[in-house]
C-alpha positions in Angstrom: -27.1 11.7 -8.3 -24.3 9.9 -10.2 -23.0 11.4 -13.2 -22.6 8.6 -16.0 -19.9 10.1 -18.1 -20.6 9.6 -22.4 -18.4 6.4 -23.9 -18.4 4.7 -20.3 -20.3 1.8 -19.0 -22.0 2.4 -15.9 -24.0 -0.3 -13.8 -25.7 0.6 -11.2 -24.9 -1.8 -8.4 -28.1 -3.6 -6.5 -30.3 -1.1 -4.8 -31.2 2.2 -6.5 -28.1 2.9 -7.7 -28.3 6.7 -5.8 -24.0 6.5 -4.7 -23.7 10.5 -4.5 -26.1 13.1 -3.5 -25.7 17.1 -3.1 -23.0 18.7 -6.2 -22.9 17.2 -9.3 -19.2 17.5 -10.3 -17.7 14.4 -9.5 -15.1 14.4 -7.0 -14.7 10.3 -6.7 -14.4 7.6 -9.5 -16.0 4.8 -8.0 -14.6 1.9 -9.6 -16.8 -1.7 -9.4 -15.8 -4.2 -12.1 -17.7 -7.2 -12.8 -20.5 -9.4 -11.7 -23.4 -8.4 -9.8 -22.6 -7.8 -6.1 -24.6 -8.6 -2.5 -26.7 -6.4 -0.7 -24.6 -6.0 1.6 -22.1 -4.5 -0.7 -24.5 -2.2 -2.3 -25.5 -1.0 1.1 -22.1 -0.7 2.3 -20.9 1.7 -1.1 -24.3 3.7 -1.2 -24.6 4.5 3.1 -20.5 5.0 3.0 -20.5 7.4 0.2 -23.6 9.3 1.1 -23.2 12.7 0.5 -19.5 12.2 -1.8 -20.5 13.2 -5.4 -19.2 10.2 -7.5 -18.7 8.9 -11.2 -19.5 5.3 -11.0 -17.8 2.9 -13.9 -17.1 -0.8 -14.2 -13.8 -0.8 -16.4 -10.8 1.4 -17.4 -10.2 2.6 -20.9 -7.7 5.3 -20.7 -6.7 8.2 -17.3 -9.8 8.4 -15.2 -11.3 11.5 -15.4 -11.1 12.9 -11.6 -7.7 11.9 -9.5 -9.3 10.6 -6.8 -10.3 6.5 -7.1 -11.9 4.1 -5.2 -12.1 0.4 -6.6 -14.9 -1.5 -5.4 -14.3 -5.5 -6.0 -16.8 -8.3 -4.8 -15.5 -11.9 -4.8 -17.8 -14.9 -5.4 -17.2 -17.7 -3.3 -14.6 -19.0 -5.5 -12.3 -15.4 -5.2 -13.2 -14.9 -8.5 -14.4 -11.6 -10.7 -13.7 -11.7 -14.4 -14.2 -8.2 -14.2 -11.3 -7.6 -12.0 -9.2 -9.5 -14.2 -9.9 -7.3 -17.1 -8.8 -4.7 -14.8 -6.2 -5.8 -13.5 -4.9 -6.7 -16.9 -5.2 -3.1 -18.2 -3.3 -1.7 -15.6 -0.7 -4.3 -15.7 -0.4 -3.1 -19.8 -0.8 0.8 -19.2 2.2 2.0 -17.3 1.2 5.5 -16.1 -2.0 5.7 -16.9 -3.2 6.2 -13.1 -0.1 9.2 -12.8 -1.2 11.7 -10.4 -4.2 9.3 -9.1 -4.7 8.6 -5.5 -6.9 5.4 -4.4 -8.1 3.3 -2.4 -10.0 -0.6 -2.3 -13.3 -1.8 -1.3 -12.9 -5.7 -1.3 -16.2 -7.8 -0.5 -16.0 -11.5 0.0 -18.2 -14.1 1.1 -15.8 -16.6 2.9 -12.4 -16.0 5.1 -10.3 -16.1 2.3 -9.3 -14.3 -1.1 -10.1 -10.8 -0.2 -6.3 -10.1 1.2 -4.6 -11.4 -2.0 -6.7 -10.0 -4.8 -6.6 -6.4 -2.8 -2.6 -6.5 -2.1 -2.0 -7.5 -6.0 -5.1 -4.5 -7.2 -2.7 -2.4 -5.2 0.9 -3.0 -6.6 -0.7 -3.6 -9.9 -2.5 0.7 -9.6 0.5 1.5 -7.8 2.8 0.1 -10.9 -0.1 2.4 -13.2 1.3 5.5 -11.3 -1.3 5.4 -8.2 -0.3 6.8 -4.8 -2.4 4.8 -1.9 -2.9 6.6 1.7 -1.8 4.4 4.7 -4.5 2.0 5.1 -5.8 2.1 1.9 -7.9 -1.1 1.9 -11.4 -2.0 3.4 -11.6 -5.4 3.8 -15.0 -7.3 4.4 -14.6 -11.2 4.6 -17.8 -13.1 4.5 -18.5 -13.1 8.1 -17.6 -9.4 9.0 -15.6 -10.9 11.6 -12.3 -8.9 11.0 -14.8 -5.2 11.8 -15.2 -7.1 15.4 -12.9 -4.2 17.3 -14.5 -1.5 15.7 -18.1 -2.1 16.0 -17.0 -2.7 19.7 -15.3 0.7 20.0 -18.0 2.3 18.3 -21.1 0.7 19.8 -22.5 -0.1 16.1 -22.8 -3.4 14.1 -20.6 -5.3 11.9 -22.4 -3.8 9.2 -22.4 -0.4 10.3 -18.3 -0.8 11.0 -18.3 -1.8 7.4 -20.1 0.7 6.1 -18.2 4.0 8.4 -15.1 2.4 7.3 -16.4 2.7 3.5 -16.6 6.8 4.4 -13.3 6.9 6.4 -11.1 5.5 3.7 -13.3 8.0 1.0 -12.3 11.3 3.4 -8.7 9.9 3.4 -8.6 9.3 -0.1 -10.4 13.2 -0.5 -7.9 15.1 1.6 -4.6 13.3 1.1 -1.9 15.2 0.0 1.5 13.7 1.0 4.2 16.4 2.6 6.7 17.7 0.4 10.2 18.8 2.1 13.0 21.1 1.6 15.8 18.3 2.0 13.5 14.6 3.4 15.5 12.4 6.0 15.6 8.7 3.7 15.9 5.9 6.3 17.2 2.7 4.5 17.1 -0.8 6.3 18.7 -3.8 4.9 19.9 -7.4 6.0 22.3 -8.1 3.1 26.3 -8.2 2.8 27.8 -5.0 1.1 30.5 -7.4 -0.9 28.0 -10.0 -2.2 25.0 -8.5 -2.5 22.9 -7.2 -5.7 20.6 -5.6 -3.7 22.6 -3.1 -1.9 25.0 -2.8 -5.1 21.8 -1.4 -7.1 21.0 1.1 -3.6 24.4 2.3 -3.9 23.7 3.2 -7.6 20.6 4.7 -6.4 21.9 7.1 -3.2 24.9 8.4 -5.2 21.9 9.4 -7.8 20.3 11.5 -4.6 23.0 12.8 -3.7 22.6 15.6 -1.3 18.8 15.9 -1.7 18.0 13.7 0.7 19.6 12.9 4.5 20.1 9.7 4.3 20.9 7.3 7.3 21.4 3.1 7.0 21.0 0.6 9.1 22.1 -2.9 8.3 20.1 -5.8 10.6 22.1 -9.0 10.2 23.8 -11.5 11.8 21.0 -12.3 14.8 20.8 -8.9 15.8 17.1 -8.5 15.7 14.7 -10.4 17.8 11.6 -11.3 15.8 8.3 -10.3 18.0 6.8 -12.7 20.5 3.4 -11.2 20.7 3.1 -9.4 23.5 -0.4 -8.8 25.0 -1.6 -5.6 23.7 -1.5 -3.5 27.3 2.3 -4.9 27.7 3.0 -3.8 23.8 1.3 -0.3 24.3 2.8 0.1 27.6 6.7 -0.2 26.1 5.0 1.9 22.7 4.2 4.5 25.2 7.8 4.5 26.1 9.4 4.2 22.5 10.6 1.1 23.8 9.8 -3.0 23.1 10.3 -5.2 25.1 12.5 -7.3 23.3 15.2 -4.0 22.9 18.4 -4.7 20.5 18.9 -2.7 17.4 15.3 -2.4 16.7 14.8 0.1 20.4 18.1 2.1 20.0 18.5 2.4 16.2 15.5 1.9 14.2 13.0 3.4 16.4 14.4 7.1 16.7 15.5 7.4 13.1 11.5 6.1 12.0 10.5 8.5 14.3 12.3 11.2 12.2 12.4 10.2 9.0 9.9 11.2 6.2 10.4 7.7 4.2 11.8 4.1 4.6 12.9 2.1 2.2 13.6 -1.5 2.6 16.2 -2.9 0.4 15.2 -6.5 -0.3 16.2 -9.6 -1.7 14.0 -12.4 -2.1 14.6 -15.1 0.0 11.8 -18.1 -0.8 9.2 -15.5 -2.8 9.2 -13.6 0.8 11.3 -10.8 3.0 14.3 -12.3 4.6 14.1 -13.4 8.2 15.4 -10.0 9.8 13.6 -7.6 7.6 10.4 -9.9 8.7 11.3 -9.5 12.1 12.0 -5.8 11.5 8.7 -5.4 9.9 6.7 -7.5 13.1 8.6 -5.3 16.2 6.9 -1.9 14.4 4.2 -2.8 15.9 5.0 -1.6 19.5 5.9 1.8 17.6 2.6 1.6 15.6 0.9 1.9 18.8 1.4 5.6 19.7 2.9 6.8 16.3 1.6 7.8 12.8 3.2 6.9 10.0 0.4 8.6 7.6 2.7 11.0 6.2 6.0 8.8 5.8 6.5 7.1 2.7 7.6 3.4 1.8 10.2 2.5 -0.9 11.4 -0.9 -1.6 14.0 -2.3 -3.9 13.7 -6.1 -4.7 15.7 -7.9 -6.4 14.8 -12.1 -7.4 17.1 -14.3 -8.2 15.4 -16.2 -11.0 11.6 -14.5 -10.8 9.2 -13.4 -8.3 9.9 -10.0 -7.1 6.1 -9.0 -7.4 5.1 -12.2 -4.1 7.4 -9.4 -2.6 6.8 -6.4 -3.8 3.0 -7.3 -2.4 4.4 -8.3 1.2 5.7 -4.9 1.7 2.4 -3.4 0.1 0.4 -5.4 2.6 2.3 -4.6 5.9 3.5 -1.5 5.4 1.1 0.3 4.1 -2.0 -2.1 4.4 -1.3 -3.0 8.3 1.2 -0.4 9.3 -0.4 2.7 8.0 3.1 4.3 5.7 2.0 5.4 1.9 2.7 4.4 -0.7 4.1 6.6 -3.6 3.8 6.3 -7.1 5.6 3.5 -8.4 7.1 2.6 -4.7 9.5 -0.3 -5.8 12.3 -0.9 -8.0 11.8 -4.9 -9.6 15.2 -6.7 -10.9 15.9 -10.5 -11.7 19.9 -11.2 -11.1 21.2 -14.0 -9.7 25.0 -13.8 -9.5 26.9 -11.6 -7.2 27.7 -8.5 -9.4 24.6 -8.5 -12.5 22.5 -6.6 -11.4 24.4 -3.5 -11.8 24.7 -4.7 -15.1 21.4 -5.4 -16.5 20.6 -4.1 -19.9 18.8 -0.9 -19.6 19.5 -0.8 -15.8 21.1 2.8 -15.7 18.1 4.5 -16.8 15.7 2.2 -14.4 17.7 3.3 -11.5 17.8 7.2 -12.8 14.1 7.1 -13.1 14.1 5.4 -9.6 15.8 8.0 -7.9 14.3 10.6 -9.4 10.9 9.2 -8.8 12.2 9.3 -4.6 12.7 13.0 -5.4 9.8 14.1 -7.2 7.6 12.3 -4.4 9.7 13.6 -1.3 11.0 16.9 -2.2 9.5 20.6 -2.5 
């Protein structure tokens, strides 16, 4: 059953509480802060995990004791869990103290909305704690079960059942992942910015003269109208030109971005904020992956990101990249994935109090993720 470590609240969650059958030693930290969930949660937690041996706990107080996390939140119809707060709060206030960690996130609402925003800021915040997240890290259940329509169709099961086998995918993911380490990793970095004016690249430069010859490193700037933003395609036409390693829409995107994903072992997106979002190319970058998405993986190719804010908000960014990159587009997410700075002038960020060490442990965070 489920072990129920000493100094640790554990509440069993509706139902009888029976999350893990077979060996004892734990091998998941289930993670469900907060009020007293649906049904239909329970049942989704308890049939998903069958089988996974599991601590169950509500809250963090210090490391987890196994390396392998799922958090479990359910929203109320507000979007609220005081639980999750707590949470959130500790990790926010414990740098590191989910180092070594791989997760995932169970969210459970019971309307259309709330469920994408409180699992895209749980995942920077455990990410900013040290946590590495699979691509695809989040299972989603809005209050309808709506969004698990193309499974249960390509399945032949219900909406709960999709709910549920989706609860066990993400699990076995979160089980077996182990991200590749290489000899020398090919570092594919994509910006829209000016090399004269621009913090953002200024702080990159810092940060590739710091890798040296470690990595390959190739760059591709996307400005000046040179990427077409996706139309929407229907899906046949999109996987027919994915098929092809084409898009329809061609430009830079077809003959430059495409091949060097294709070899690359990590991306990182060098980003300043433009109105608390991704600027207009590295949006459109972002949406004409798609007709690559359809007949490539991008499970074992990381996602870096620097972002630099002008006056504050970095984080609204940070969690855009989080959401489609490795929420929607399937990359991971390493430990500690993005580099945050606040500079508004051309020229200060490269001189921001304590930056020169931010930018060594940066760099040698890309390392220690990528590299043998």
């Amino acid at each position: 059953g489920v072990r129920r470590p000493a100094g640790r609240a554990v509440r069993p969650l509706e139902g009888d509480g029976n999350y893990a059958e077979g060996n004892p030693v734990s091998a998941l930290t289930l993670i469900c802060p907060g009020q007293t969930a649906s049904h239909r949660y329970a049942s989704a937690l308890r049939e998903g995990l069958r089988g996974i041996p599991c601590q169950v706990v509500t809250s963090l107080s210090g490391p987890p004791e196994n390396h392998q996390l799922l958090f479990a939140v359910p929203l109320d119809e507000s979007g609220v869990n005081h639980g999750y707060y707590d949470l959130l709060a500790f990790l926010r206030t414990h740098p590191g103290v989910l180092a070594g960690c791989v997760g995932g996130i169970v969210v459970d609402g019971t309307g259309d909305l709330y469920t994408k925003a409180a699992a895209r800021e749980l995942a920077l915040a455990a990410n900013c704690a040290g946590c590495t997240l699979p691509g695809r890290p989040l299972v989603e259940a809005v209050g309808s079960l709506a969004n698990f329509t193309v499974q249960a169709k390509n399945t032949g099961c219900t909406l709960e059942e999709a709910y549920r086998l989706s609860v066990r995918d993400l699990a076995e993911r979160i089980l077996r992942f182990s991200p590749p380490k290489l000899e020398k990793p090919k570092l594919l970095a994509l910006h829209a910015s000016s090399h004269r004016t621009s913090n953002t690249l200024a702080l990159w430069r810092s940060v590739r003269e710091r890798l040296g010859d470690s990595c390959a490193v190739t760059e591709i700037g996307l400005r000046n109208g040179t990427v077409t933003d996706c139309r929407g395609c229907p899906y046949p036409a999109c996987l027919h030109f994915g098929e092809r390693g084409e898009c329809f829409y061609g430009g830079v995107i077809v003959k430059e971005v495409y091949p060097n994903l294709r070899e690359a072992d990590a991306v990182i997106f060098l980003c300043p904020n433009y109105n608390d979002a991704l600027s207009a190319n590295l949006t459109a970058a972002v949406n004409r992956l798609t007709a690559l998405y359809r007949t490539t993986s991008f499970a074992d190719k990381a996602v870096f990101g620097i972002v630099v804010s002008g006056y504050s908000g970095g984080d609204l960014v940070a969690r855009q990249l989080v959401s489609a990159l490795c929420m929607n587009k399937g990359f991971y997410l390493p430990p500690n994935f993005c580099l945050l700075e606040t500079a508004n002038d051309a020229g200060t960020a490269i001189r921001l109090p304590g930056i020169e060490d931010r930018l060594d442990r940066f760099a040698a965070n890309i390392l220690n993720c990528l590299k043998q």
